[in-house]
ZAVO-378133 format. One line per 5 residues: for each residue x, y, z of C-alpha. Coordinates in steps of 0.02 Angstrom, whole numbers, plus 50000, padded with zeros to 5 digits. Example, Ala and Ser with C-alpha at 12.3 -4.5 7.8 and 13.67 -1.06 7.14 Angstrom:
residues 2
50615,49775,50390; 50684,49947,50357
This chain:
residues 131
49609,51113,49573; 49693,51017,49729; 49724,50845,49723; 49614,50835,49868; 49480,50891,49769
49478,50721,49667; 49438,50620,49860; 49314,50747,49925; 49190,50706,49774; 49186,50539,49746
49125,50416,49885; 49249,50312,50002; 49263,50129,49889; 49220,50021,50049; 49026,50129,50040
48992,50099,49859; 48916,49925,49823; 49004,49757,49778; 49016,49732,49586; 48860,49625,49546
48911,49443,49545; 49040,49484,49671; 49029,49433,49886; 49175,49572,49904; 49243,49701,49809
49340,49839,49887; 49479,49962,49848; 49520,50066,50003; 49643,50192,50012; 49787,50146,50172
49845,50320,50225; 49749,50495,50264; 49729,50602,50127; 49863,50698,50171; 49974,50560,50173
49912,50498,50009; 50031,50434,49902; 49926,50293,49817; 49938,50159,49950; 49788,50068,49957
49721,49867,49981; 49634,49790,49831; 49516,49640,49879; 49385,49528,49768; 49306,49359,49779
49204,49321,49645; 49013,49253,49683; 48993,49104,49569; 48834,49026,49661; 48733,49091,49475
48869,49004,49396; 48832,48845,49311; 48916,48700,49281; 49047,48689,49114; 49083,48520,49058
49052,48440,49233; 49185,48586,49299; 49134,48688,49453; 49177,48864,49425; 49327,48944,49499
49311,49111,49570; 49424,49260,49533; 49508,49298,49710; 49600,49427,49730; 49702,49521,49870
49824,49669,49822; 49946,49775,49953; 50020,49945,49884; 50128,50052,49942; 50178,50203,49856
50306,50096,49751; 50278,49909,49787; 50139,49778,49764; 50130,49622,49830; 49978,49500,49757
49931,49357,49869; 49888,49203,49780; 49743,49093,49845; 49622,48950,49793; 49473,48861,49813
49492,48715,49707; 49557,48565,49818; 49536,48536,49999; 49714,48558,50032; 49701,48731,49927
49553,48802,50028; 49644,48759,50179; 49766,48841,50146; 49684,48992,50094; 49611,48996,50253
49777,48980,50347; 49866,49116,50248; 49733,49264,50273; 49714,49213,50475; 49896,49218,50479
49908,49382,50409; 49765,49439,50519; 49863,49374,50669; 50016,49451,50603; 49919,49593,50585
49857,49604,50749; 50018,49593,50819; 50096,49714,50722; 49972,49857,50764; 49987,49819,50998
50163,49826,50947; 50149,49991,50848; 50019,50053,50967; 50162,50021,51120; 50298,50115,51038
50188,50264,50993; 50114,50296,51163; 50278,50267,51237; 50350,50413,51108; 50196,50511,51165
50277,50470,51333; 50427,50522,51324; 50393,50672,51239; 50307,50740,51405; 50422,50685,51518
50614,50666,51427; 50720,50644,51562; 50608,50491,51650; 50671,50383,51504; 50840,50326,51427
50831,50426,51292; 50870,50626,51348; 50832,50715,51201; 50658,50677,51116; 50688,50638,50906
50547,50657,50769
């Protein structure tokens, strides 16, 4: 049985419903199948509004945002507890949104340009066209 097999029957994780008592809860594969070498994005922030209060201590949520590659991880730490520790939260995911953002015009410039140059080799600096 392909590999293959194993993504074809099951349901993409960003369709199948949040874990109950949690606002998000998503594992989504990064590449194409065909690509797929277990890269994927790991998110979860815990819903504690049925939570009650535990010796006069408001509940802290599990939060949770993974990045994997085929051989790395990187876990991104963030908080709710102090003012200074949700704002920061904040700050860090819209900077990596930004970041982000920037990162895909920038990839979306050099791959229409290699699209580009591919047609037409000799209009460019580069003479010979490299995969």
């Amino acid at each position: 049985m392909s590999y293959l097999t194993l993504y074809a029957l099951r349901r993409p994780a960003s369709l199948r419903p949040a874990r109950r008592g949690a606002r998000v809860d998503e594992t989504m594969l990064l590449n194409l199948p065909e690509f797929d070498g277990g890269a994927h994005i790991r998110v979860l922030v815990e819903d504690t509004s049925a939570h009650s209060l535990r010796r006069r201590r408001l509940p802290s949520p599990r939060l949770k945002l993974r990045i994997a590659d085929c051989e790395n991880a990187i876990h991104l730490e963030f908080s709710v507890e102090s003012a200074g520790e949700r704002e920061n939260s904040l700050h860090k995911i819209d900077t990596l949104i930004a970041s982000l953002e920037r990162f895909r015009s920038g990839l979306q410039a050099e791959a229409e340009l290699r699209v580009e140059r591919k047609r037409h080799p000799r209009n460019g600096k580069e003479t010979r066209c490299h995969t």
